[in-house]
N, C-alpha and C positions, 0 to 999 in steps of 0.2 A: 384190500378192503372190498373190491368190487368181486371179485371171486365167493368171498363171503354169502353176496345175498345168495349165489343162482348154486352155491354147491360143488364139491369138487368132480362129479359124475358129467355133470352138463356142460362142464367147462374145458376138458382136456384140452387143448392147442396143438395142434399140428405144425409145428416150425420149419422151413427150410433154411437153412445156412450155405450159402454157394461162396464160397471162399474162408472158409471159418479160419479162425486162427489158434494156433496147437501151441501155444507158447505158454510158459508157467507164468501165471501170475496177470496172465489177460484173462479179467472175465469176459462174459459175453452179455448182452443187456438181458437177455433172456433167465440169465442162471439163476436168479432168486423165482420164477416159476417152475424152471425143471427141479429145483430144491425142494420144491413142495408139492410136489406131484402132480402140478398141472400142465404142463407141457413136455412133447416128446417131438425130438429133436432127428433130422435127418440132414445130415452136411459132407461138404464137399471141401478137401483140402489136398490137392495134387504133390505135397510134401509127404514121401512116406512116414516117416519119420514123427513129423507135425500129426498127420492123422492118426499113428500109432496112439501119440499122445493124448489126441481128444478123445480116442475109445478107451482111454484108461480112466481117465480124468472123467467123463461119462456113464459109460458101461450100460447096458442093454436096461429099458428095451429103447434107448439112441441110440442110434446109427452113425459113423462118418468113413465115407468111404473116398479112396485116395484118387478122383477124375478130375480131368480139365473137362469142365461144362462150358458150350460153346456150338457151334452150327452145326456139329458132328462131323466135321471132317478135318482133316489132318493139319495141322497148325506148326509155328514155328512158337516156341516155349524161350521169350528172352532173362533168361537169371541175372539176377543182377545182384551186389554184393549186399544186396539186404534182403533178406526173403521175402521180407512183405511189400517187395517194389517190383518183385519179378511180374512179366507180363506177356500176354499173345500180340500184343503192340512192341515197337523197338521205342527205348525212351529217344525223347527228343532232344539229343544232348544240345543243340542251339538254345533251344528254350531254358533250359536245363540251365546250363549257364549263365542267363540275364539272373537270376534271383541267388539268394544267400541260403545257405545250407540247404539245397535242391539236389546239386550234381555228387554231394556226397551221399546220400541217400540212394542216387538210380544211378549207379554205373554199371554200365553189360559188361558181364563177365564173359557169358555163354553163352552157344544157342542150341536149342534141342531140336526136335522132331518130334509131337506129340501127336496123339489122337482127342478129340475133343468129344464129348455127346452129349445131346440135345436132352435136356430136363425133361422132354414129353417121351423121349423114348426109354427113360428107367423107371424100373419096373419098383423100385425103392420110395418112387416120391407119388404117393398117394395123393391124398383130398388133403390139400395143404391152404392151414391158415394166414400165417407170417411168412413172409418171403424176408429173407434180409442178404443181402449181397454184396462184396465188396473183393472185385478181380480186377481193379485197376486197368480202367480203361475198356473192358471185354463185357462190358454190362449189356448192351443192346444185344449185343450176340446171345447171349442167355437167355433175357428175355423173349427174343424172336421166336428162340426153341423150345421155348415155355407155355404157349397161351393159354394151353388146357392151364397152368396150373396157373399161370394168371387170373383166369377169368374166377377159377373157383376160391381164389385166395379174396382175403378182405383188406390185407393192408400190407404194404412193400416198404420197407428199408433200403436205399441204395446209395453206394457212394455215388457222385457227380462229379466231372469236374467242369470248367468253364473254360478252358485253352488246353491247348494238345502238349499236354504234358510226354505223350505218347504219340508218337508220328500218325500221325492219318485217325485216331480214336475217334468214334462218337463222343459227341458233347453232352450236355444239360438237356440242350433243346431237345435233339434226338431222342431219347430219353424219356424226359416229357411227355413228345409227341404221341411216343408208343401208347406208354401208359395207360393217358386219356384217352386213347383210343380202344382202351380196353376197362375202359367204364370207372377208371380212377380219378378223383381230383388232388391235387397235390394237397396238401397240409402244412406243414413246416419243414425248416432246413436245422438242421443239428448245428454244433459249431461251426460257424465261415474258416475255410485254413487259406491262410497266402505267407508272401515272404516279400522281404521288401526287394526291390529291385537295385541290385550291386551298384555301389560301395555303400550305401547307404547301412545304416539297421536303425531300429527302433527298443528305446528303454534298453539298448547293451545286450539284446535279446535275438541273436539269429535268425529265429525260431520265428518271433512275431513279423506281423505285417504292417502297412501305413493306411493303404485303402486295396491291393491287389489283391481280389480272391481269386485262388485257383480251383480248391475242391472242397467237397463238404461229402454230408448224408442228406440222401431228400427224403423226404417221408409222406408217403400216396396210401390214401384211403379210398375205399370205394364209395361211389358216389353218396352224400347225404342227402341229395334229392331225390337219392330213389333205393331208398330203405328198404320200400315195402317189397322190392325185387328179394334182396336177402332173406333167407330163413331163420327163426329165433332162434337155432343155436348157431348160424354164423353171428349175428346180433351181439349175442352172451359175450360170443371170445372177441368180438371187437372191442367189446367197452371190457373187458381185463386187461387185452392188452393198451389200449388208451389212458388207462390208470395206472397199470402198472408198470409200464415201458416208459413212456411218453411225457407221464404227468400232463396230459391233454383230458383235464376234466369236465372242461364246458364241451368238447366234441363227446366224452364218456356220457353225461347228463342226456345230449340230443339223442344217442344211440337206446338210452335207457327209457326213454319219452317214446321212443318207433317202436320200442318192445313193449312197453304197456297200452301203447294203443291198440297193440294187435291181440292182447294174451289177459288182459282183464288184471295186470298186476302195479304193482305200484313202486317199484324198484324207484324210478326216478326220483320223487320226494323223499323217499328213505334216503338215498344217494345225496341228495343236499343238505335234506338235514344233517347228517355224519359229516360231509364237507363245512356246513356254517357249525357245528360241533367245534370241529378240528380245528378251523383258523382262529377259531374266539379263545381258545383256548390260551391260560396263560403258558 
């Protein structure tokens, strides 16, 4: 809806994807924008295989190219028997074993020898909007090697966890910490995920938790106190993506308020009105 007012020329999105996932039948939260021509994807999936996959299932002018992004130097790559648990951390199999259906998910198979490199030194990741990341456990490392593309980015997707799922990982806080230090404020956490702690379970459910969270998505916007630092077409693609990712429409409204303060337009009330439109609706 919010694409709508500003046009599809003003709005393109520049996404980064730092761990994308190459599996059939996983979308990405992104994919109902790159379906309609507003956003153009650049990702990273160190599975050949997996990234063969997204450049099919993609195709130009998206990108996914097959790196472990990371401090740029040489790493140890732990596989584990599920692909999407493999990590540059070794799981924590102590940890691993206090919770229910944890240690079947993250068991080391292998260990590699990789190269890793810095977000700032590929030539692939331009003037990037959406960051969204998820390498298990290796997140600060990315970011570290990111700032350029932090600073010029408006809003970050990242998994988190809360306990070292992964021996020695940065936490939440670490995370955090960076972040706002790079002119972001947190916004919301995506689903809370935990497990209950052994013998226990919940509702006959493995899967579910009682009160332990382990990991989630946190989701950082750049500062809304200080809008007027942003340019109106970083503006634009914030409040598309707030609408259209997120369903964060009281943050989309305040974005749409800094752009007609500065631009003589009136987005914002049209923006509500269509929202008190839509909810009244029977």
């Amino acid at each position: 809806m919010v694409k709508m007012l500003f046009g599809e020329q003003e709005c393109l999105i520049n996404i980064l994807d730092v761990g994308a996932i190459g599996m059939e039948g996983v979308d990405a939260p992104y994919d109902n924008l790159v379906k309609s021509g507003y956003a153009r994807v650049v990702g990273f999936e160190p599975d050949v295989a997996g990234c063969e996959a997204l450049n099919r299932k993609y195709g130009a002018p998206h990108v996914f190219l097959p790196y472990f992004v990371g401090d740029g130097k040489q790493a140890t790559f732990y596989e584990t028997n599920w692909a999407l648990t493999g990590s540059l951390f070794k799981p924590n199999k102590p940890m691993l074993e206090k919770f229910q259906h944890l240690p079947e998910l993250v068991t080391l198979k292998a260990e590699h020898e990789v190269a890793t490199k810095r977000l700032d030194d590929i030539p692939e990741v331009e003037d990037i909007d959406f960051v969204k990341i998820d390498v298990q456990g290796s997140e600060l490392a990315v970011f570290q090697g990111g700032e350029r593309v932090l600073r010029n980015a408006i809003l970050v997707q990242t998994e988190v966890e809360f306990v070292e799922i992964y021996e020695k990982q940065p936490l939440f806080a670490d995370v955090d910490q960076l972040l706002r230090s790079y002119g972001y404020q947190f916004h919301t956490f995506d689903k809370l995920v935990g497990r209950c702690f052994k013998p226990l379970v919940s509702n006959n459910d493995i899967r579910q938790r009682l009160h332990q969270v382990l990991w989630t998505d946190a989701v950082y916007v750049k500062d809304w106190m200080r809008f007027d630092e942003l340019s109106i077409d970083k503006l634009k693609k914030l409040a598309v993506l707030l609408h259209e990712i997120f369903c964060s429409y009281d943050l989309c409204h305040l974005v749409l308020q800094a752009i007609d303060a500065r631009s003589n337009s009136d987005f914002a009330p049209c923006y509500l009105q269509i929202l008190t439109f839509s909810t009244g609706k029977k």
